[in-house]
C-alpha positions in Angstrom: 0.0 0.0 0.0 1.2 3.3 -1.0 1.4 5.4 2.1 -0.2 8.9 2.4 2.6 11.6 1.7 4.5 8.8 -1.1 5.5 8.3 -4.7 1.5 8.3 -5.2 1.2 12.3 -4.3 3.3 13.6 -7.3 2.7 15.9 -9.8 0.1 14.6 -12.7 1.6 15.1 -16.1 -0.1 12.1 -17.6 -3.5 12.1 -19.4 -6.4 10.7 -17.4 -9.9 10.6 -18.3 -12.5 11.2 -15.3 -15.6 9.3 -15.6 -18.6 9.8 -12.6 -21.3 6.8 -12.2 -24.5 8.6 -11.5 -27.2 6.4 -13.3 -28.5 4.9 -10.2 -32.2 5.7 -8.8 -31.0 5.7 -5.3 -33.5 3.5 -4.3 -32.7 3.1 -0.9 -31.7 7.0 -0.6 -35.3 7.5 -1.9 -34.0 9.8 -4.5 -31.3 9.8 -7.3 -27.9 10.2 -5.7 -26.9 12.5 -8.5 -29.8 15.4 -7.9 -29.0 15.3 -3.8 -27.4 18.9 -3.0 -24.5 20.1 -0.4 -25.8 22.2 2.3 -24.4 24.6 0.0 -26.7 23.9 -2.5 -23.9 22.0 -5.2 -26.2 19.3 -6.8 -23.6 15.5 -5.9 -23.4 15.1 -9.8 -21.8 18.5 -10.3 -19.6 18.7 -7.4 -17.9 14.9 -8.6 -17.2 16.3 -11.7 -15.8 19.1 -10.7 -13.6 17.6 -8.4 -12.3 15.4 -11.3 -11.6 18.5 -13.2 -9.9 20.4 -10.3 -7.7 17.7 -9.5 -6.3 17.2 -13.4 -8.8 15.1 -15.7 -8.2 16.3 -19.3 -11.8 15.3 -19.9 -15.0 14.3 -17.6 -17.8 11.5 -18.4 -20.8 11.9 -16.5 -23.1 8.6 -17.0 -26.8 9.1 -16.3 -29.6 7.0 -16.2 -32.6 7.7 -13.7 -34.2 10.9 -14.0 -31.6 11.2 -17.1 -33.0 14.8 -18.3 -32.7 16.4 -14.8 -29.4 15.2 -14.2 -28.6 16.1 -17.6 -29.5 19.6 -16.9 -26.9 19.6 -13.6 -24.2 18.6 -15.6 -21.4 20.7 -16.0 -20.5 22.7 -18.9 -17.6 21.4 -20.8 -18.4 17.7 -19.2 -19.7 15.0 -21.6 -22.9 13.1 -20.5 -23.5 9.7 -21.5 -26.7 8.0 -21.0 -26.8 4.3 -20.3 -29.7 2.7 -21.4 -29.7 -0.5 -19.6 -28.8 1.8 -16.2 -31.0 -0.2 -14.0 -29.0 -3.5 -14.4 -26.3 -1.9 -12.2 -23.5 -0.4 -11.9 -21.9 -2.6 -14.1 -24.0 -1.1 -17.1 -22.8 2.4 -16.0 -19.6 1.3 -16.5 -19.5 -0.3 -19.8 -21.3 2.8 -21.0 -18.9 5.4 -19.9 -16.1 3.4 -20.5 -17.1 2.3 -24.3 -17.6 6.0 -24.4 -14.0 6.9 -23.7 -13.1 4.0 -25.4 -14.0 5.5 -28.7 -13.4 8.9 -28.2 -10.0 9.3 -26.1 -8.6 5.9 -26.6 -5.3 7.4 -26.0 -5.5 8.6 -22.7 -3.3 6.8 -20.4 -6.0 5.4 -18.0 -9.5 6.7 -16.9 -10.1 7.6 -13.0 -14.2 5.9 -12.2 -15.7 8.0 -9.2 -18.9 7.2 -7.3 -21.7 10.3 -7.1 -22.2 9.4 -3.8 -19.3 9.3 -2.2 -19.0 13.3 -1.1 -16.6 13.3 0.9 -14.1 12.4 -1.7 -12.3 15.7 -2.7 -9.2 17.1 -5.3 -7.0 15.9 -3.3 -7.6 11.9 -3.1 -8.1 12.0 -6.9 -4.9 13.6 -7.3 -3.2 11.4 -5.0 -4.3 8.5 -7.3 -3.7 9.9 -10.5 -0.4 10.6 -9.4 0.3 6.4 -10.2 -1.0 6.7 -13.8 -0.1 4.5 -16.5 -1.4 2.5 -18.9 -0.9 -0.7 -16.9 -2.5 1.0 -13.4 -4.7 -0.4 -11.4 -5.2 1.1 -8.1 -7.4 2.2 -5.8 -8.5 4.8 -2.8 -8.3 2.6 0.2 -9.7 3.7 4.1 -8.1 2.6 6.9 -6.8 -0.5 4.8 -10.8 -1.0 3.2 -10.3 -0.8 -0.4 -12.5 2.1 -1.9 -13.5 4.4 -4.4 -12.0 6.2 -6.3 -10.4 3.6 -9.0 -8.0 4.5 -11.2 -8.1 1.7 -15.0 -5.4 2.0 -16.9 -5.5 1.9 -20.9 -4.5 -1.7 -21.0 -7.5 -2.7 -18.9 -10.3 -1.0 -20.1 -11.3 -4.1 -22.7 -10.7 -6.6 -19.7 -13.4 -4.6 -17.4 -15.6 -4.1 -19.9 -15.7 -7.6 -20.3 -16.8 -8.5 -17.0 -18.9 -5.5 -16.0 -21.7 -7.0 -15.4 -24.7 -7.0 -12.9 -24.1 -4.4 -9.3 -20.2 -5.2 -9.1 -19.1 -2.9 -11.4 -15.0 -3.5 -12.2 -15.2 -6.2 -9.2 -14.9 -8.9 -11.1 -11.7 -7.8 -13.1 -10.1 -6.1 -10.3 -10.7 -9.6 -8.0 -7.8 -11.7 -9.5 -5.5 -8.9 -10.6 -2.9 -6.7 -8.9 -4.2 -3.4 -7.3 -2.0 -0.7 -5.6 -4.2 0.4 -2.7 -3.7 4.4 -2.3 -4.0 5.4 1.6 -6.6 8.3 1.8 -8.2 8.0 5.1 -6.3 11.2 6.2 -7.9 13.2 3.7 -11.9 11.9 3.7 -13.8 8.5 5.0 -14.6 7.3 1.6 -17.9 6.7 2.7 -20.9 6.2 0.1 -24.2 7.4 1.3 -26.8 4.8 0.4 -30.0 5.8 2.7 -31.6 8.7 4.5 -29.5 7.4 7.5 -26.3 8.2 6.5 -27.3 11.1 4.4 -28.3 12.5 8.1 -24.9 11.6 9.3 -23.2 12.9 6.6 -24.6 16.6 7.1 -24.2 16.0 10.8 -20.5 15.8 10.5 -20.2 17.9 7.5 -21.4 20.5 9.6 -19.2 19.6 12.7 -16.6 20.4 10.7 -14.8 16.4 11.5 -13.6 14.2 9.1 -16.6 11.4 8.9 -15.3 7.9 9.3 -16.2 4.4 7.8 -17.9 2.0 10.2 -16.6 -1.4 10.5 -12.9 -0.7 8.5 -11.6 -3.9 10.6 -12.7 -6.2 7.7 -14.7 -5.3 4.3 -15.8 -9.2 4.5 -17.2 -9.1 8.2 -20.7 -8.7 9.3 -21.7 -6.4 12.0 -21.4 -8.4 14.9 -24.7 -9.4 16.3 -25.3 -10.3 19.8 -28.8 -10.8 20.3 -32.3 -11.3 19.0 -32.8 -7.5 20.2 -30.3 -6.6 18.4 -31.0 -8.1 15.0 -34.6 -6.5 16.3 -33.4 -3.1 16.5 -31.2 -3.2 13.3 -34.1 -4.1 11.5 -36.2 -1.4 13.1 -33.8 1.1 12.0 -34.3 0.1 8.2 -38.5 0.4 8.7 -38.9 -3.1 9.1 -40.5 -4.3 12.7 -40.4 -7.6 13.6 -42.1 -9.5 16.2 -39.9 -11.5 19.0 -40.7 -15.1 17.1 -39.1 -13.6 14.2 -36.3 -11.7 15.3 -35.1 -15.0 17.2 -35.1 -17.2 14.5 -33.5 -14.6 12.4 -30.9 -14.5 15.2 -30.5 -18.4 14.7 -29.6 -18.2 11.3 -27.4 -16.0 11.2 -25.4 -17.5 14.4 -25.3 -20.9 12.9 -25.0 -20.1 9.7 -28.4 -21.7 8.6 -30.8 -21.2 5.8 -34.0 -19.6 7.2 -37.3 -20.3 5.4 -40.0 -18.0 6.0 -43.8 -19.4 4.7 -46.7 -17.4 5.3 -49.6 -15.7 3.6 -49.1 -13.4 0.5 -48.3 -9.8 2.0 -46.6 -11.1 5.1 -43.4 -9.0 4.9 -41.4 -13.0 3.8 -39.7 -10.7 1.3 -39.5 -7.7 2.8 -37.2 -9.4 5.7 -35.1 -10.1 3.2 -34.5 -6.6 2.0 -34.5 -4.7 5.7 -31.9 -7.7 6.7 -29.6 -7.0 3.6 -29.9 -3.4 4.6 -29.6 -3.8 8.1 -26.4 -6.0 7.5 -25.2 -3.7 4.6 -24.7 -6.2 1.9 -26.1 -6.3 -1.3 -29.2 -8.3 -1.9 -29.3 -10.8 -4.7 -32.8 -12.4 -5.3 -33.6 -15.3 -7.4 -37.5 -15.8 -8.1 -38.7 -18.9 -8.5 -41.5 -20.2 -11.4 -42.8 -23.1 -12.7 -40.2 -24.8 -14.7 -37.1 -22.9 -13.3 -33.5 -25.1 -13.9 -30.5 -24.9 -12.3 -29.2 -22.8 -15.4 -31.2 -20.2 -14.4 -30.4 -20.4 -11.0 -26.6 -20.6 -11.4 -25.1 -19.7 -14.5 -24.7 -19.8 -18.5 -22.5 -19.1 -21.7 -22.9 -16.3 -23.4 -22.9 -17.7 -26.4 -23.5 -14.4 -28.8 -20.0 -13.3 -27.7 -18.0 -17.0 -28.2 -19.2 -17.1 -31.4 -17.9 -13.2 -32.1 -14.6 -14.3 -30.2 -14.1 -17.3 -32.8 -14.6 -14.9 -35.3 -11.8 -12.3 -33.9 -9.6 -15.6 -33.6 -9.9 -16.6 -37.3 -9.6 -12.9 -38.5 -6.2 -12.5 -36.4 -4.7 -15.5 -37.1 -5.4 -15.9 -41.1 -3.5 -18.5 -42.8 -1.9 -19.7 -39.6 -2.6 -22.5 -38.2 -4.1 -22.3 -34.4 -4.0 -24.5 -31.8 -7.4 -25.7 -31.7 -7.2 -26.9 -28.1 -6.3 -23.4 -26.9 -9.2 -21.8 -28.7 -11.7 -24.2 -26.9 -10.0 -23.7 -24.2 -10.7 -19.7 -24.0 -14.1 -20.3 -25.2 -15.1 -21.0 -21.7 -12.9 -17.9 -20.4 -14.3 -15.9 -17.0 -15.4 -13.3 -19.6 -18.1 -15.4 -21.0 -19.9 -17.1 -18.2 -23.1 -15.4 -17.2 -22.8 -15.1 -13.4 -27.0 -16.2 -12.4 -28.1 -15.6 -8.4 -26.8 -18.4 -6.4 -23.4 -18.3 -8.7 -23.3 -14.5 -7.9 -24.4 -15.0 -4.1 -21.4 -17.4 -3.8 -18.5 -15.2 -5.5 -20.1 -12.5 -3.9 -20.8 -12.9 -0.1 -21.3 -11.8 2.4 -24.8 -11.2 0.5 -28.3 -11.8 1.4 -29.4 -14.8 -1.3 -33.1 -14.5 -1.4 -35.0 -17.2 -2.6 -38.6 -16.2 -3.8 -41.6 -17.9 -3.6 -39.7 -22.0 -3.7 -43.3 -23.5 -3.4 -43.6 -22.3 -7.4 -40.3 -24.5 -8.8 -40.4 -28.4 -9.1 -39.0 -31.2 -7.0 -36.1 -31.8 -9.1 -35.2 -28.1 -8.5 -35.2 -28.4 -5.2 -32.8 -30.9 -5.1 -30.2 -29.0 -7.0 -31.4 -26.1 -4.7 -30.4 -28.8 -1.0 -27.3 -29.8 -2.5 -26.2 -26.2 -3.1 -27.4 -25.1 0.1 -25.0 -27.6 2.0 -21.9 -27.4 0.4 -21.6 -23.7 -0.4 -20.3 -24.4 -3.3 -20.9 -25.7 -7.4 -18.9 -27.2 -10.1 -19.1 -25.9 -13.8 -18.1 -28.6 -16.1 -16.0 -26.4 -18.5 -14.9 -23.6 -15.2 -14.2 -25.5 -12.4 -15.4 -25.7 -8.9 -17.0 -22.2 -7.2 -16.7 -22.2 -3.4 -18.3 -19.5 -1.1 -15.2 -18.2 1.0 -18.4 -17.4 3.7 -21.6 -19.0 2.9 -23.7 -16.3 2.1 -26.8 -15.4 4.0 -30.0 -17.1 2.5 -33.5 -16.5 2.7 -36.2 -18.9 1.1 -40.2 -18.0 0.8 -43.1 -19.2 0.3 -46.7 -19.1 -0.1 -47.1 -22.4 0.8 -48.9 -23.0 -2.7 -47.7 -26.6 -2.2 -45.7 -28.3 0.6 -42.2 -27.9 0.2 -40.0 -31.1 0.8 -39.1 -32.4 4.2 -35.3 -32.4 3.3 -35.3 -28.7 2.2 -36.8 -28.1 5.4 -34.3 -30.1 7.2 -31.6 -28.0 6.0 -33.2 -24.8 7.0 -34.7 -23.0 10.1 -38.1 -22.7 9.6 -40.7 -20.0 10.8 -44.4 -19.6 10.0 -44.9 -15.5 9.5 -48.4 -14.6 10.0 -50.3 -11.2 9.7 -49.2 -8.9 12.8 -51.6 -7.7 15.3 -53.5 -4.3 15.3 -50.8 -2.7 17.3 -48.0 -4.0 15.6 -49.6 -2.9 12.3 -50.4 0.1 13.4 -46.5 0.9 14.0 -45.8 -0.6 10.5 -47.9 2.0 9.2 -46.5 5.1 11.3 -42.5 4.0 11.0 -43.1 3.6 6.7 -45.2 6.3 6.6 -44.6 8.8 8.7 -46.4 11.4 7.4 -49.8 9.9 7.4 -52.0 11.2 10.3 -51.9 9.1 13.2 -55.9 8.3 13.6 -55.4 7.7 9.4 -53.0 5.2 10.2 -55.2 3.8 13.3 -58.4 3.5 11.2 -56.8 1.8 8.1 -54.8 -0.7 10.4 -58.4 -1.8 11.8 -60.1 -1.1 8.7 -58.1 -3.9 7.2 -58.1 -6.0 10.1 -61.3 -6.5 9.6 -61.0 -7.3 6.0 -58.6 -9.8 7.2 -61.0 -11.6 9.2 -63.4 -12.0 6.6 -63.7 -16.0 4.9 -65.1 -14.8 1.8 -62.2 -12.6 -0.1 -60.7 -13.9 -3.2 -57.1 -12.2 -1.5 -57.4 -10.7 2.2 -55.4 -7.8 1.7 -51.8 -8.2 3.8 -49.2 -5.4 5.0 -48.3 -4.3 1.6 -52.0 -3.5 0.6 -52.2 -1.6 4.6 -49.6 0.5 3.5 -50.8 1.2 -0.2 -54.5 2.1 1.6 -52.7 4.7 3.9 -50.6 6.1 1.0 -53.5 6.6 -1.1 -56.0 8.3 1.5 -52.7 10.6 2.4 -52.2 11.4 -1.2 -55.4 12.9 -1.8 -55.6 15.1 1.0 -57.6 12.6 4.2 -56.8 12.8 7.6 -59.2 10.4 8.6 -60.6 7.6 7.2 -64.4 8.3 5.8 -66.7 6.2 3.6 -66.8 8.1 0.5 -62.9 8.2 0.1 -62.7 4.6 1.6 -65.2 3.6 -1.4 -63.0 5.3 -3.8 -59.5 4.0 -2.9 -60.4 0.4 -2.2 -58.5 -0.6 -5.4 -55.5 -0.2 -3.2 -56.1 -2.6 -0.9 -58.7 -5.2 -2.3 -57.2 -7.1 -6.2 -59.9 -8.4 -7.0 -63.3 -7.0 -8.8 -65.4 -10.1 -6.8 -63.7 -9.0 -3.7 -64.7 -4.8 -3.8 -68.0 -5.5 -5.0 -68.5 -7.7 -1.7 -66.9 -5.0 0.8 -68.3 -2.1 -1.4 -71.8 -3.5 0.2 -71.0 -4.0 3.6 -68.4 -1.0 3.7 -70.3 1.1 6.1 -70.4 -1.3 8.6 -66.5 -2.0 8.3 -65.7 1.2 9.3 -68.2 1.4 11.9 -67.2 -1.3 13.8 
C-alpha cells in the first residue's frame, strides 16, 4: 500500500480521463444520488465532476440514467454526459457505457479515473493522489483505513478486460478480484464513505457541519458482518431500516445467522417474507441478490450460462487475427469458456459475492427436481461448472427462502433450514408498520386503516385478504389525496388499493359502512 505523503502524491503530467457513475435511482436514498445537494446547495453530480476537473482530468464522463433529463440539466458545462440505457441493471451497465464512451473517443488517454456520485466526501485531493500512479498498466485504488475504496484508477491496457466483465451491481469487481491493485491510503484526507439511505445522508450533514472528518464503520474487515449479539439486536437493526419484527421472528433470524443456517420464512401473501429479506440486507449492509422462482425454473437459471453471442464473435476475432496460420485448436476451446463469458445467475453470484443476502422467492412455485439442486447447493456452499471449475463461497452467504405455501415444500429442504411460520401482525403492531413507513400519514389515518383492514382480514369470503403491503398502499392513497381520517366516501373510492380483485370490492363495497363502523 502506498502510504499517504509517497510516490502516489506527485505531480500529474499524464492524461487521465474522469468518468462519474451517477445512473442509479437511489432507491434506498429514496431519490437519485446524483440530484442530492451540499448544504451549499452544489447538486452530488456536479460537485464529482468538478472535483475530477480540479484535480487534473483532461476530460470528464458523466453517465446518467434515472431521471436522465434532470441530471442532464446539472451537468457541467464542458463535461460529456453519457446516458446508459440498460442503467438499471447496475452499476456494471454504468460502467461499460462510460467506459465504451472513452473507449471511442479518447482511446489514447493513459488510464481513466471511475468516481462514485455518492461518495461526497471524496475531494481534489484523493483523486490527485491517485492519478499521481497513472499508466497505462495502473490499477489502483483509494483505500480507508486499509478497506479498499472508491475512487479507481483503470489504466488503458484494462479497459477491454473490465468491460468484459462489467456486469450486474459489481461494477470493475470482477476484473479487479484476480488482478494486482495498488491500494492508495486516503483515510487522512476523507472517509470514503458512500451514502446509500436517508440514515447516512443525516450523518453525513451531521458531520459535514461539525466540521470532522466522517469515518467508515466497521474498517476492521470489508468481509465481516456487524457483529450481532442478540435477538434484540437483530430487532433493532431491523427497526432502523422500517422493518419491525415480532420477537418469534427476530429470534429465528438471530438463529440463522449465528449458525449459519438457511432460514425459510412461509406465510400468507403480504406477510413482509420478502421484505425481511431486504430490511436484513440493509440492516447487514450487503447487497441483496434475489432469485425468483417459477414453474419450470432449472439450475441454469439459478446458477449460471454461456454467453454464447459473444464465443461465437470471439471465434470470429480468432480466425480474422490468425489468417493462414494455423491455431491451436485446443487453446481456442479452451478460451471459449474464459471468466469473460460465463453469465454469473443468483446463487453463482451469491457465492462469489458474499457476504450477500441470497433471497429465494416464492420455492413453493419450482419443481422437485429443483429443489434438489437447490439442497445440494445449500449444503456445500459451493458448485462445479463442467467447463470452469469448482466455485466455493469463501463465507456462505446469507439465505432466505419463501413461500406461499402454494404446495408443501420437501421435508429435506426443510431439514436444512430454520423454519418459521410468518403470520399477519396484530393491530398494534400494524399500526406501528404503518406510522414507522409512513410517517407522514396522520396518526388516527393510520389507526383507522390498520383496523379497517383488520377486519378485511378476518373475513372467509375474499378472493385475496389484503396483507401489509395492501395496509400500506391504503394509507398512502388516503394521504395522497388530502384525508386525515378515514371516511366512507374516500374509503369507497380508494379500495383498489387494498382489495385485487373485482369479486372481492364489490363484496366489501356492500358492507363498507359497517367495516368502518365497527
Amino acid at each position: 500500500m502506498h502510504p499517504p505523503g509517497t510516490a502516489a502524491d506527485a505531480s500529474v503530467d499524464r492524461p487521465v480521463v474522469g468518468l462519474v457513475l451517477a445512473a442509479g435511482a437511489g432507491r434506498r436514498l429514496g431519490q437519485p444520488k446524483a440530484l442530492v445537494r451540499d448544504d451549499d446547495g452544489t447538486p452530488w453530480v456536479a460537485r464529482a465532476a468538478q472535483t475530477l476537473r480540479a484535480a487534473g482530468a483532461t476530460r470528464v464522463y458523466v453517465v446518467i440514467g434515472a431521471e436522465a433529463e434532470a441530471t442532464r440539466a446539472l451537468v457541467p458545462t464542458g463535461c460529456v454526459a453519457v446516458e446508459a440505457p440498460d442503467w438499471d441493471e447496475g452499476m456494471g451497465a454504468s460502467l461499460r457505457a462510460g467506459l465504451s464512451r472513452v473507449l471511442l473517443e479518447r482511446p489514447d488517454e493513459v488510464a481513466a479515473l471511475v468516481m462514485l456520485v455518492d461518495t461526497p466526501d471524496v475531494g481534489a485531493a484523493v483523486v490527485h493522489r491517485l492519478l499521481g500512479l497513472a499508466a497505462p498498466d495502473a490499477l489502483a485504488r483509494a483505500a480507508y483505513d486499509g478497506v479498499p475504496g472508491h475512487p479507481v484508477l483503470i489504466g488503458r491496457a484494462h479497459w477491454a478486460g473490465v468491460l468484459e466483465l462489467a456486469i450486474g451491481d459489481s461494477g470493475a469487481r470482477n476484473y479487479l478480484r484476480d488482478r494486482r491493485v495498488d491500494l492508495v491510503a486516503c483515510e487522512d484526507l476523507g472517509s470514503g464513505r458512500d451514502v446509500d439511505t436517508p440514515a447516512d445522508l443525516g450523518e453525513w450533514r451531521a458531520v459535514g457541519q461539525s466540521g470532522q472528518v466522517s469515518r467508515p464503520p466497521d474498517t476492521a474487515n470489508p468481509s465481516e458482518l456487524p457483529e450481532m449479539t442478540s435477538a434484540a439486536a437483530l430487532a433493532e437493526r431491523l427497526s432502523r431500516t422500517g422493518y419491525l419484527t415480532d420477537d418469534g421472528l427476530a429470534t429465528i433470524g438471530y438463529l440463522a445467522l449465528a449458525m449459519h443456517r438457511p432460514l425459510l420464512l412461509e406465510g400468507e401473501p403480504g406477510t413482509g417474507k420478502t421484505a425481511l429479506a431486504e430490511a436484513l440486507a440493509e440492516a447487514l449492509d450487503v447487497d441483496l441478490i434475489r432469485l425468483q422462482c417459477h414453474e419450470g425454473i432449472d439450475a441454469s437459471q439459478a446458477l449460471y450460462d454461456w454467453d454464447f453471442a459473444r464465443q461465437i464473435l470471439h471465434l470470429r476475432t480468432v480466425e480474422a487475427v490468425s489468417g493462414h496460420r494455423e491455431v491451436d485448436q485446443i487453446e481456442v476451446e479452451k478460451s471459449l469458456f474464459d471468466e469473460r463469458f460465463l453469465l454469473a445467475r443468483p446463487i453463482l453470484r451469491a457465492l462469489r459475492e458474499s457476504p450477500v443476502v441470497l433471497l429465494i422467492d416464492e420455492i413453493d412455485r419450482a419443481d422437485d427436481e429443483f429443489e434438489a439442486f437447490l439442497l445440494e447447493v445449500l449444503s456445500t456452499n459451493q458448485v462445479t461448472i463442467p467447463e470452469y471449475g469448482t466455485v466455493r463461497a469463501v463465507s456462505p452467504p446469507i439465505v432466505v427462502l419463501t413461500s406461499n405455501r402454494t404446495r408443501e415444500v420437501h421435508d429435506a429442504l426443510k431439514r436444512r433450514c430454520l423454519y418459521h411460520w410468518v403470520d399477519h401482525p396484530g393491530l398494534e403492531r400494524e399500526i406501528a408498520i404503518v406510522r414507522r413507513r409512513l410517517p407522514d400519514v396522520p396518526a388516527r389515518l393510520a389507526e383507522q386503516v390498520a383496523q379497517a383492514t383488520q377486519r378485511l382480514r378476518a373475513r372467509d369470503d375474499l378472493v385475496k385478504p389484503p396483507g401489509v403491503a395492501e395496509t400500506l398502499d391504503w394509507a398512502q392513497a388516503l394521504h395522497t389525496l388530502g384525508a386525515s381520517e378515514l371516511d366512507l366516501e374516500q374509503a369507497a373510492a380508494t379500495l383498489g388499493a387494498v382489495l385485487k380483485y373485482r369479486e372481492d370490492a364489490e363484496r366489501v363495497r356492500a358492507s363498507l359502512d359497517k367495516i368502518l363502523s365497527a
